[in-house]
N, C-alpha and C positions, 0 to 999 in steps of 0.2 A: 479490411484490416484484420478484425476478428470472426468474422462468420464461421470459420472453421473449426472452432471451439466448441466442444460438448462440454454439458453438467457433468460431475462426476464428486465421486463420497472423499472430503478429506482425513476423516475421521467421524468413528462412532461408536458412542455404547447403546447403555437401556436407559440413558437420559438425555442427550444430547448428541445432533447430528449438523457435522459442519462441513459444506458442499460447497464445490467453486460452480459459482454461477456465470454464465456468458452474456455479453451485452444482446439484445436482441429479446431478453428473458426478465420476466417478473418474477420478483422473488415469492411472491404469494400472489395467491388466482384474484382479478378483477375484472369481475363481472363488465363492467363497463369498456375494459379493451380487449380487445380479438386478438392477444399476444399467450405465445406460449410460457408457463412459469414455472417456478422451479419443485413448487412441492405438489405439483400435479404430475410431473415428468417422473419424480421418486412415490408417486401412488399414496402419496401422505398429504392429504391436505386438511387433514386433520389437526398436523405438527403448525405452531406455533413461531415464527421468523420473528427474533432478537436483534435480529443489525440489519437491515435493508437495506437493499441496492436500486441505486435507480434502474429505470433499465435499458441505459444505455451505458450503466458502470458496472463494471466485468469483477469478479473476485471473489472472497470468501462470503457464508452466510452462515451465521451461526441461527441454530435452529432448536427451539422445545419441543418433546414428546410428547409432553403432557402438561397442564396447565401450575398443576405444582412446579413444575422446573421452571415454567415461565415466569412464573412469580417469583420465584429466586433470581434470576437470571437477570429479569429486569430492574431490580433493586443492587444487582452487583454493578449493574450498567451507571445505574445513576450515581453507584459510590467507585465510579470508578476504578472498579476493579476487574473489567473488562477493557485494556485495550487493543485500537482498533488501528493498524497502520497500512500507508497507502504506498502504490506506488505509482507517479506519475512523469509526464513528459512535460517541462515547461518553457515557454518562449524564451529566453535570454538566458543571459548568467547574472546569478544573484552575487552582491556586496561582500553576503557575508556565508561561510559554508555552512553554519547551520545554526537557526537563533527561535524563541519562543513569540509569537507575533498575535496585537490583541487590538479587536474591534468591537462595533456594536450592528448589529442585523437584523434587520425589518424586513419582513415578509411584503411583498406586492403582490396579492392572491388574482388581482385582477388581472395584473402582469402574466403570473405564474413565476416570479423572479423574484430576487432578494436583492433588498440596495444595505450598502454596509459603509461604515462612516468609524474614522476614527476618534469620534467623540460621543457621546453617549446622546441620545436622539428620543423621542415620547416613543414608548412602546417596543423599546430594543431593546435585543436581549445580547449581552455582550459574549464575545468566540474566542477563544485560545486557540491556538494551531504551533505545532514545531514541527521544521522541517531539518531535513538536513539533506545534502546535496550526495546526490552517489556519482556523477558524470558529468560532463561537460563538453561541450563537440557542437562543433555546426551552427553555434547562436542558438543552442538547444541544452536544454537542463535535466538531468534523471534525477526525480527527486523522491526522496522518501518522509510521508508524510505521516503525521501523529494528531487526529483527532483529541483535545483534550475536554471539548464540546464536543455534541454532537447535533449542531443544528442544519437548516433543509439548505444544499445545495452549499456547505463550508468551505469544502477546500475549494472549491471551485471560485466562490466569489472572493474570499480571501485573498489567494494568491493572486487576481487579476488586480485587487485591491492595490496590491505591492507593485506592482507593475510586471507579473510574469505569469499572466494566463495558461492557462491548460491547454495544449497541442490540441486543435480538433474541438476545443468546446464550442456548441451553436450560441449559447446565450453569454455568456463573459469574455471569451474570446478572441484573438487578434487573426480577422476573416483573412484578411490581406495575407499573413504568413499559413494559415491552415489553407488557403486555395492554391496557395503558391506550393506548398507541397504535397496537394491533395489527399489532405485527410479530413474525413466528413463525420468524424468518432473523437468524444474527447477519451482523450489518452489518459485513464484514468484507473486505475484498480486496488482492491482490496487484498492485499498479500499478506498479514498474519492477524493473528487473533492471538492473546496473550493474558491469561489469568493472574492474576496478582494481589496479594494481601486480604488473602480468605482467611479468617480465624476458623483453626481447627475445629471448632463445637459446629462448623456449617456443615449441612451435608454436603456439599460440593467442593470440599476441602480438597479431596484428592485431585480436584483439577491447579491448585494453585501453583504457580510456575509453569506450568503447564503453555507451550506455545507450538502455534498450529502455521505451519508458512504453504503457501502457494509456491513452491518453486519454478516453476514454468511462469514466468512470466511474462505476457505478449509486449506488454508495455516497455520493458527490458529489452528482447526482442528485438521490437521497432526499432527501439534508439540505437541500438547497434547496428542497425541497415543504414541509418540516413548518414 
């Protein structure tokens, strides 16, 4: 579905550099997998990756030069003034076109999976997610997805939560409709990056409003084939 996709630069100065990465690709080098990644491929693996992708999840990666910017960068993340939106393909048609939706999420490390529960559970950490709906066709959803968390594996398990898994996810997944239209990739990507509510005294003021989109997107694409 995506193999055909190369990295490439979406933007960049002398502090931050933000690259569409391709499924198949690690957003930083790990020793332990024999995958290609992305700040090896741009000859910097020096640079510092901000937002990470799994690496079967296709999209933007916002990326540090240097460890100063990383420290800025990561503390805009936490206050929210980095957001991170998605685009995806999901099983059915939702209720409602577009609404703010909240759980709680525990890690299963042994699994390698997350169980998510609408009540709050020992050891969870509660997840915000907004969607809103861009398509609708075929018993198939285009949706556009807003991280308000950012915990491991969200949108993913979230929306299967609701009852409208991710096209092509292996672990959340409705196998029966992804064999049936053989897709073996969750239909999943990162399409813009968006700076907001930097107080002027920051250095990185000049990014604020500031928004980075993937226009080419496969996930869009697909949905317009089936």
């Amino acid at each position: 579905m995506q193999t055909n996709d190369n990295p490439r630069v979406i933007f960049e100065n002398n502090d931050i550099l933000i690259a569409y990465k391709p499924i198949k690709m690690l957003s930083h080098p790990e020793r332990s997998l024999n995958l290609p990644d992305l700040l090896t491929f741009f000859k910097h693996a020096e640079y510092r990756v901000i937002t990470r992708l799994d690496v079967n999840t296709s999209g933007l990666v916002l990326i540090a030069k240097n460890q100063e910017i990383s420290s800025l960068l990561n503390e805009m993340s936490k206050q929210n003034q980095i957001i991170k939106s998605y685009l995806t393909i999901c099983v059915g048609y939702f209720a409602k076109e577009e609404e703010t939706i909240e759980a709680y999420l525990l890690k299963d490390s042994n699994q390698g999976i997350v169980r998510l529960s609408l009540s709050s559970i020992p050891n969870s950490e509660k997840i915000t997610t907004r969607y809103k709906i861009i398509k609708e066709a075929n018993q198939l959803s285009l949706v556009e997805v807003q991280l308000i968390t950012g915990k491991t594996h969200q949108i993913r398990a979230h929306l299967a939560l609701v009852g409208h898994p991710v096209l092509g996810d292996p672990l959340y997944g409705n196998q029966r409709f992804n064999q049936k239209l053989r897709i073996k990739t969750q239909c999943l990507s990162s399409h813009k990056i968006k700076f907001e509510m930097i107080e002027k005294n920051h250095p990185l003021y000049y990014l604020n409003g500031q928004e980075y989109i993937n226009h080419d997107t496969l996930n869009q694409r697909l949905f317009d084939k089936k």
